[in-house]
N, C-alpha and C positions, 0 to 999 in steps of 0.2 A: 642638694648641693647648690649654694650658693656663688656665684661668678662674677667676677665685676673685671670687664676684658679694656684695656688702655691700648694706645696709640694717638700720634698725632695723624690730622687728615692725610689719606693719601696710604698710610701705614698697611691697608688692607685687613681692619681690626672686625668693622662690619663684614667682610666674608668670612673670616676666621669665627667671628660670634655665631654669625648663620650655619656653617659647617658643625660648629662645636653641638649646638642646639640641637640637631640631627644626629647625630651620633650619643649623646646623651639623654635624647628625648627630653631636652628640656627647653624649655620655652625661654625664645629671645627677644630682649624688649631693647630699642635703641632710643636714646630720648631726642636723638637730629631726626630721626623719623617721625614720634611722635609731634613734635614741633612745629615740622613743615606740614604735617598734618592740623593739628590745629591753626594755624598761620593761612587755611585757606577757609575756614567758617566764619560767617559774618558777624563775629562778634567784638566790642574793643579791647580785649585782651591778646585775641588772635590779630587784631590788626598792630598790637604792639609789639605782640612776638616776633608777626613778619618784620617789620622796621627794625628788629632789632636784631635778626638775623641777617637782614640786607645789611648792615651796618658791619658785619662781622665781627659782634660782640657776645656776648654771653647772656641769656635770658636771667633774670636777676633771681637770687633763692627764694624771695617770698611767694614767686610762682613758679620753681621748679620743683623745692620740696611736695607740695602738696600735688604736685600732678604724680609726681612718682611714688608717694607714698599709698594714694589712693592707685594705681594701678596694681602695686602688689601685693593689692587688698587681694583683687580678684582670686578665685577658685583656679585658676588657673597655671596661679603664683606660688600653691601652698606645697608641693614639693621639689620649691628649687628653680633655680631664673641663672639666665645668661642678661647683664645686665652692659648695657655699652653709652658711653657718655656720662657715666654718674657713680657719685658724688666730681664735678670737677672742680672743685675747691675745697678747702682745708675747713671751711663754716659747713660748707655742706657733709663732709665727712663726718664732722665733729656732732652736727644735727642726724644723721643718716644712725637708725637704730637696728637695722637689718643687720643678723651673722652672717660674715662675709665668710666664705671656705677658701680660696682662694684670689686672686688677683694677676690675669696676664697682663703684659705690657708688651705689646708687639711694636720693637722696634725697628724705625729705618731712618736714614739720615735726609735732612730739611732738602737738603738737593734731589734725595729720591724719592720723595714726595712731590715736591714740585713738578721733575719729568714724569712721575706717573700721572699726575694729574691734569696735566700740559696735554695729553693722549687722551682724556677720559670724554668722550661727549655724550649726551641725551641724546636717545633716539628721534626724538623728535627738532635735532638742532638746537634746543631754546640751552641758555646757559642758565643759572641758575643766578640770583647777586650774589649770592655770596662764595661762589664759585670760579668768579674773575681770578683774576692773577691778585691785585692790593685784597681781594676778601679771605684769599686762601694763604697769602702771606699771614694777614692778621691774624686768622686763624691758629696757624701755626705758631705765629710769637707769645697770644694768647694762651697756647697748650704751655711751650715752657716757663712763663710765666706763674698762671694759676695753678694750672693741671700739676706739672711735674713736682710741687710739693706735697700732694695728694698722692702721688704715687710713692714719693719717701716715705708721709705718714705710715703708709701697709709697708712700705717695708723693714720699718721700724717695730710692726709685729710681725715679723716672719712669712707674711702671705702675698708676695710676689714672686712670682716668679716671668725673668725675662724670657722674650722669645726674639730673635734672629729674627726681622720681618724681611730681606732682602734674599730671600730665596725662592722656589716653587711655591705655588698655593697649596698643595698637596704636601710634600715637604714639612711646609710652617703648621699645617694641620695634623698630621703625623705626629712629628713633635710636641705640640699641644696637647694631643691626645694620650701620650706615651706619660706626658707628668700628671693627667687625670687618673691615669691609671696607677703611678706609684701615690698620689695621695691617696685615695680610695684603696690602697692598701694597706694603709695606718701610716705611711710615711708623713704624712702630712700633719697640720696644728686641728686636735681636737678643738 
């Protein structure tokens, strides 16, 4: 089974992807993870992805397609991925050749993201750039912008399904869970 989990920052889409992973033994791939991961090898595409995430912009397709499409090359990949951060625009959708099973979209409103994230520190105190308050706005105006036409696209083929992000962690994961299970009962789009 194939996943592709939405929300804007803050949404709690990254716990709800990692939860889901676990309980369906399926492997979770985030691509703000992978990112910030490459953004610290000393290489000039990693040094452009950091600047380009301080900036609180979006890493451009000519290098996002092919990092995500060579990861779920891997052996790891071949029955079924929880997949977060991607396709977030309509070109990369439109380029994205992976069957999608479904699509959650954990919703919460820009103000409760904000206060959630207004709370959230590194253990170690360091803030992140693009984690400021102007990086996590952008962020967010970013999501409605690019993102939220990508999530109409699937919904124009029947594979989203909304989630309530404004409740328990536990809750939004139950929930989650409860429509994995009525798709994977045929209810869902072969």
């Amino acid at each position: 089974m194939n996943v592709l989990i939405y929300g804007i920052q803050g949404s709690g889409k990254s716990t709800q992807g990692k939860m889901l992973s676990q309980r369906l033994h399926l492997p979770y791939l985030s691509t703000g993870h992978i990112f910030r991961e490459l953004s610290h090898q000393p290489t000039r595409e990693s040094r452009y992805i950091k600047e380009t995430l301080a900036a609180g912009v979006l890493v451009p397709d000519e290098i996002v397609i092919p990092i995500i499409e060579n990861y779920l090359t891997k052996s790891e990949y071949k029955d079924g991925w929880i997949l977060d951060g991607f396709p977030r625009n309509l070109k990369q959708a439109n380029k994205f050749k992976n069957k999608i099973d479904v699509v959650f979209y954990v919703q919460v409103s820009d103000k409760e993201a904000l206060w959630r994230l207004s709370f959230r520190t590194d253990p170690q105190g360091d803030v992140r750039e693009d984690e400021t308050l102007k990086g996590i706005r952008q962020r967010i105006h970013l999501f409605h912008r690019v993102t939220e036409p990508v999530i109409e696209h699937y919904r124009k083929q029947d594979l989203v399904i909304d989630i309530d992000g404004e409740r328990k962690i536990n809750e939004i994961s139950d929930d989650i869970t409860s429509k994995i299970r009525w798709y994977k009962k045929g209810n869902g789009k072969e």
